[in-house]
C-alpha positions as CSV (number, residue, x, y, z in Angstrom):
1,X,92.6,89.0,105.8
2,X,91.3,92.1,104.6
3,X,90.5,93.9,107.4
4,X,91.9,97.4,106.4
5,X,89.8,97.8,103.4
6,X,86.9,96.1,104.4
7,X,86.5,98.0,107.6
8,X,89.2,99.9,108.6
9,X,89.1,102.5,106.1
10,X,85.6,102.6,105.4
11,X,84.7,103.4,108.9
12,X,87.3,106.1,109.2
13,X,85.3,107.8,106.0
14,X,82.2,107.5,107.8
15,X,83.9,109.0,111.4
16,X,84.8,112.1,108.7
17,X,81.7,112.3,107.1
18,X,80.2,112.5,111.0
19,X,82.4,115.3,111.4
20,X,81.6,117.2,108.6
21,X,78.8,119.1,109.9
22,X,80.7,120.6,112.9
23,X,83.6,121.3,111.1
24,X,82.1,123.3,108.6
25,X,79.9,125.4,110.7
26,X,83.6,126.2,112.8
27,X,85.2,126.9,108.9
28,X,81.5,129.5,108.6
29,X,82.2,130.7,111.6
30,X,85.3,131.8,111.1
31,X,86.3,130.9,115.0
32,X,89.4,132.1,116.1
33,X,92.7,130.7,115.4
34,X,95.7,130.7,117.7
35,X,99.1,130.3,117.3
36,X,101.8,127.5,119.0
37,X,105.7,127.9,119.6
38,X,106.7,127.1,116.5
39,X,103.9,129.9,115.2
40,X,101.9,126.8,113.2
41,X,98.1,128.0,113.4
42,X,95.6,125.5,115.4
43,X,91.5,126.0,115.7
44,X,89.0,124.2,118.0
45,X,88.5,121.6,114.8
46,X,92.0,120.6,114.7
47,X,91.3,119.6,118.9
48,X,88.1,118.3,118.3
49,X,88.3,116.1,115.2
50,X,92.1,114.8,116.9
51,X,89.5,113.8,120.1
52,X,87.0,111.5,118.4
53,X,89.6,110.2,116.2
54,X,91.7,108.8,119.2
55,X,88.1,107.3,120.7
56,X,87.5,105.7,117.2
57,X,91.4,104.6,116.7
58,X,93.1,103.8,120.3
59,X,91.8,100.4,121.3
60,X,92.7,98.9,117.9
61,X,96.6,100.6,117.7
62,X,99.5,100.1,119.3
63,X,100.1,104.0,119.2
64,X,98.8,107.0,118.2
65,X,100.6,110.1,116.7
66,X,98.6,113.1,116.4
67,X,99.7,116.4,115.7
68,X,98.1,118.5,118.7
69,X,98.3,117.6,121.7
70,X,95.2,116.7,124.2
71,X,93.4,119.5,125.8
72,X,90.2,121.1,126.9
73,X,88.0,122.9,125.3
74,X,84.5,124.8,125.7
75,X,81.6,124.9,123.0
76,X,79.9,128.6,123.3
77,X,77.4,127.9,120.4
78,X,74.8,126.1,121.5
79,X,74.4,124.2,117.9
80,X,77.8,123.6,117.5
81,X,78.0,121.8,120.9
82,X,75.1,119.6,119.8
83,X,76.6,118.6,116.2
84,X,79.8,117.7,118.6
85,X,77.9,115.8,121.0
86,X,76.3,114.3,117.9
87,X,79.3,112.9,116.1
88,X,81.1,111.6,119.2
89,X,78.0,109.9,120.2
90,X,77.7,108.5,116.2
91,X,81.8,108.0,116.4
92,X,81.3,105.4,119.4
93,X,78.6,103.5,117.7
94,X,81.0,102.6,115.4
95,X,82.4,99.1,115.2
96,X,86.3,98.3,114.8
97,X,86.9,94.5,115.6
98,X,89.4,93.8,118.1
99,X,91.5,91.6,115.9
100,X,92.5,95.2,113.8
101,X,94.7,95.3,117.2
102,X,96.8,92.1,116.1
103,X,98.3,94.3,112.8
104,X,100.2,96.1,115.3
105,X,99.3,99.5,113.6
106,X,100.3,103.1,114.6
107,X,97.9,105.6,113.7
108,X,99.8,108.9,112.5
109,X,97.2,111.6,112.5
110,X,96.8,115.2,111.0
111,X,93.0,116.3,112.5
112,X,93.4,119.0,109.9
113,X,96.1,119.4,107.5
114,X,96.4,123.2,106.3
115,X,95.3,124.9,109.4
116,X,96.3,128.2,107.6
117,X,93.9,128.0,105.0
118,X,91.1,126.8,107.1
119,X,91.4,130.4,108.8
120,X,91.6,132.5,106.2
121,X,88.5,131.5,103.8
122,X,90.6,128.6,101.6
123,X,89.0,125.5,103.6
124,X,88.6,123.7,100.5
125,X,92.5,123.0,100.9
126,X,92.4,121.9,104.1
127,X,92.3,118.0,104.8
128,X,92.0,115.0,107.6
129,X,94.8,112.4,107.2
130,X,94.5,109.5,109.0
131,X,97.4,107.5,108.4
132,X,98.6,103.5,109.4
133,X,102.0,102.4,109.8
134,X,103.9,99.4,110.8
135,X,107.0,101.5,110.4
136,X,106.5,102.4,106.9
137,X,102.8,103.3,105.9
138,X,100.4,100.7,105.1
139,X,97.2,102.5,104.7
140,X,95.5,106.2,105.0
141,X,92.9,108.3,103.8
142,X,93.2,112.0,103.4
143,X,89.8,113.8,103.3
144,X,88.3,117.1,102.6
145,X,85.8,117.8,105.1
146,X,84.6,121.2,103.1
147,X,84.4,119.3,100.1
148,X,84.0,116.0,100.8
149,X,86.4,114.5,98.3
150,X,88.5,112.1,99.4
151,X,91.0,108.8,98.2
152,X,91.8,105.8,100.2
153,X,94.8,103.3,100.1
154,X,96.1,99.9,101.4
155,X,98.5,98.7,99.1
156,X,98.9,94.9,100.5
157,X,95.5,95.0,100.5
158,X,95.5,95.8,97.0
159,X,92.8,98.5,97.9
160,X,92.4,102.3,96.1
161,X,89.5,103.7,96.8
162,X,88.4,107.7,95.4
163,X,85.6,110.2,94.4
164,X,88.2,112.4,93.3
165,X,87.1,113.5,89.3
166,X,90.9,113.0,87.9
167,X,92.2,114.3,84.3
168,X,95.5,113.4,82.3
169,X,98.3,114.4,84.7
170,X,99.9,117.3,84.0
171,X,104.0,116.6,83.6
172,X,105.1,120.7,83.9
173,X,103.6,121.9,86.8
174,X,105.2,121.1,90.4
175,X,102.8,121.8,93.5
176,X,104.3,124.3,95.9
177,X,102.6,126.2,99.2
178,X,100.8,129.4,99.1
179,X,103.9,131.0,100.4
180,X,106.9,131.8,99.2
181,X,109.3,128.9,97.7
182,X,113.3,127.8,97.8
183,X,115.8,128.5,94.8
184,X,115.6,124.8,95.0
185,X,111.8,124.9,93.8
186,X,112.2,127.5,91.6
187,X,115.4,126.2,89.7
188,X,113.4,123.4,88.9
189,X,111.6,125.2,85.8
190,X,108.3,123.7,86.5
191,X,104.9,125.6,86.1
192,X,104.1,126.4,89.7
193,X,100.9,125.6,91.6
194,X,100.7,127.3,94.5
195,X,98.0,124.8,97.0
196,X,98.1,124.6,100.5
197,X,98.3,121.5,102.9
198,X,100.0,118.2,102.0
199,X,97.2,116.3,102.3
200,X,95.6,118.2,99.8
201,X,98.7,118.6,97.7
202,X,98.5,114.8,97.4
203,X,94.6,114.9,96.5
204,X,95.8,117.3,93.7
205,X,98.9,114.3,92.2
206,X,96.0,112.3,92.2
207,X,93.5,114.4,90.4
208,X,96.8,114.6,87.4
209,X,97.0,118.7,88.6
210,X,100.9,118.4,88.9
211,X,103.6,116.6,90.6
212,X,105.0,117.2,94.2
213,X,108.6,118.1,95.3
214,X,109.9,119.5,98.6
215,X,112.8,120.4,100.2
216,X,111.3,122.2,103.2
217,X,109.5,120.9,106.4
218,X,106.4,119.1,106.7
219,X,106.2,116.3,108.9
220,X,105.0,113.0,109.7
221,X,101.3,113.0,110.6
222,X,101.4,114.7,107.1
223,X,102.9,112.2,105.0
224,X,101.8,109.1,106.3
225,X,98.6,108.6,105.0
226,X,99.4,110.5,101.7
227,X,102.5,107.8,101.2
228,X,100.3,104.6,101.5
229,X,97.6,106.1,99.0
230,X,100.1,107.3,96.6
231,X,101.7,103.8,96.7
232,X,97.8,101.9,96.2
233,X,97.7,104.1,93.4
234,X,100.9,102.6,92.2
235,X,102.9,106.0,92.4
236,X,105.8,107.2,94.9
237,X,106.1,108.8,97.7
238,X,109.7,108.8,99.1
239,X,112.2,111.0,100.7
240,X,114.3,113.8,98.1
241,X,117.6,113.1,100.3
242,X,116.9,109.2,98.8
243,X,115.8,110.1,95.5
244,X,118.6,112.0,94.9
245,X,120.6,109.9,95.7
246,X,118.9,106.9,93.4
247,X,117.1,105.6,96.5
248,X,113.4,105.1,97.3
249,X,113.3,105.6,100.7
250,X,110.7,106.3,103.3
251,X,110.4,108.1,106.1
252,X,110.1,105.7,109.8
253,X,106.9,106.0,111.1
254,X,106.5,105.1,114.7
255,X,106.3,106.7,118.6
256,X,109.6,108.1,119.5
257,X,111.3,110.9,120.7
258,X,114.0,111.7,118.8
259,X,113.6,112.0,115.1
260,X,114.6,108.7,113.6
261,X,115.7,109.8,110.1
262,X,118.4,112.8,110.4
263,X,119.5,115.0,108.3
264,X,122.7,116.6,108.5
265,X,122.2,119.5,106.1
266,X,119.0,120.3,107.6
267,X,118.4,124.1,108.8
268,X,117.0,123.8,112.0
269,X,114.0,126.3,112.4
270,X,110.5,126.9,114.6
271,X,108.7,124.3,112.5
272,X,111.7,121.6,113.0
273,X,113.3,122.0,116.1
274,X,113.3,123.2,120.3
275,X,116.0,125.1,120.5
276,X,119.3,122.6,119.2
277,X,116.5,119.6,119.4
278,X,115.1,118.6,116.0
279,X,111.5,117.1,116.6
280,X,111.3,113.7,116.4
281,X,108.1,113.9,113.6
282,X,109.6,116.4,111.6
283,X,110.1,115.5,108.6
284,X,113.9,116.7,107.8
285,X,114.6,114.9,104.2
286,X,112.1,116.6,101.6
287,X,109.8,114.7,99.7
288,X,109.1,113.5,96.3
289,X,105.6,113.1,95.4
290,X,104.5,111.5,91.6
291,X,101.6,109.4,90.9
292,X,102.0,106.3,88.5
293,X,102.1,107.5,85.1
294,X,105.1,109.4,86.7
295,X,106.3,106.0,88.3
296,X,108.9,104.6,85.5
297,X,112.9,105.0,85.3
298,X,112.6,107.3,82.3
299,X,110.4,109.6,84.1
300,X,112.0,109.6,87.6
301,X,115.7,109.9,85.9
302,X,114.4,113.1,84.2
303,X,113.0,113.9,87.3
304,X,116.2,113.4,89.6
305,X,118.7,115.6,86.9
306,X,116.0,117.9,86.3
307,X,116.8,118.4,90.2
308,X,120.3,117.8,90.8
309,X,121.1,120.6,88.4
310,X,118.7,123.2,90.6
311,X,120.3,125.1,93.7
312,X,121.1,123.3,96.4
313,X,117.6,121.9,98.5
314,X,117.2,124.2,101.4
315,X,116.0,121.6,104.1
316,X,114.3,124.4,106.7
């Protein structure tokens, strides 16, 4: 059975190619952003693209994990309410088969990863994940809707899939936010890369622009789909609390609500936690992100001293 490659994944690329044309015109537009609790940034295309996503993905789940949460919205341009009306109508023309149901999958969904730069002009690092999970990931894509690049992964499937244009990886540099960085991070003495998003972060491992390493919070509908590309691809995605300690582990993907990998050096923040309450899809343990020329004991060794001789990892 082959049913995540063969149909799966191919018809979520077409549901984001569908949404490309409103999503862009909201990116032109430069429609305005507001800002949850925890202060992260969310636009009408983050509501939006999580909508048609959960038509397309909901009958053949067992759950679905999406970063925003369901609301209503109203369309003031006339042309972008038609593009809308256009891909939902294209979305439900789509065909899933009902026997995708039987994988028991949980969809873990980012509608679009790097909110911040899609509001202030740097769309082109802003990305759809749609990740699959039977626990641990199993399949995702991550796609840039400005762009249009993209990369696609089912590792049991043995299935990689990319338009990305990739060059000889780049062993120096370590990929870090637009913002500022830990002691952790900088005692590293990589070249740094400032990028935003993680899905894009991971689109950039891929294209050999630099390695990934983080000891601050992203969270799961981030790291789901980028973990079962990476691991297609034959690299590693795993978290730093495990790879520092000479484990590859991953995070637990599934509905909850409490967050089912703690971490008791974690700073609890906005981004993390309600009040005392860490959030159950945050993710609390870093990350460490390499692609497979990376993905050898020589490498990863140099990797983990290279860290464990840094400042301490900040986990906030």
């Amino acid at each position: 059975m082959t049913l995540i490659s063969t149909c799966l994944l191919p018809v979520c690329l077409k549901a984001c190619r569908l949404m490309q044309p409103f999503i862009q015109r909201i990116y032109n537009a430069g429609s305005t952003t507001r800002f949850k609790e925890d202060k992260s940034a969310v636009t009408l295309a983050d509501i939006i693209v999580q909508e048609l996503l959960h038509l397309l993905l909901a009958p053949v789940t067992v759950a679905f994990i999406g970063e925003e949460s369901a609301e209503e919205y109203v369309i003031a341009d006339p042309i972008l309410a038609q593009e809308v009306a256009d891909a939902r109508l294209a979305i439900q023309a789509l065909e899933l088969p009902s026997t995708l149901r039987a994988l028991n999958l949980t969809a873990v969904i980012d509608p679009i990863d790097g909110t911040a730069e899609f509001s202030s002009g740097k769309g082109h690092e802003s990305t759809i994940c749609i990740g699959f999970a039977q626990g641990t990931p199993v399949a995702g894509l991550v796609f840039r809707p400005i762009e249009g690049t993209y990369a696609a992964g089912c590792g049991s499937e043995g299935y990689f899939n990319t338009n990305l244009v990739r060059t000889e990886l780049n062993r120096t540099n370590v990929l870090t936010s637009n913002g500022r960085i830990s002691s952790f991070i900088e005692g590293l003495g990589l070249t740094r890369i400032p990028a935003g998003g993680c899905g894009n972060k991971i689109l950039m491992v891929l294209e050999g622009r630099g390695i990934y390493v983080l000891d601050r919070g992203v969270s799961r509908w981030d790291t789901c789909a980028a973990q079962a590309i990476l691991e297609a691809e034959g690299g590693v995605l795993c978290t730093l609390t495990g790879f520092l300690a000479s484990r590859m582990e991953s995070y637990t993907y599934a509905l909850t609500d409490v967050n089912l990998d703690p971490n008791p050096l974690a700073v609890a923040g906005p981004m993390n936690s309600s009040g005392i309450r860490m959030k159950p899809y945050s993710n609390l343990c870093g990350l460490v992100a390499v692609p497979r020329e990376c993905n050898n004991s020589e490498y990863m060794e140099a990797l983990r001293t290279r860290c464990l001789s840094s400042s301490l990892p900040a986990y906030s």
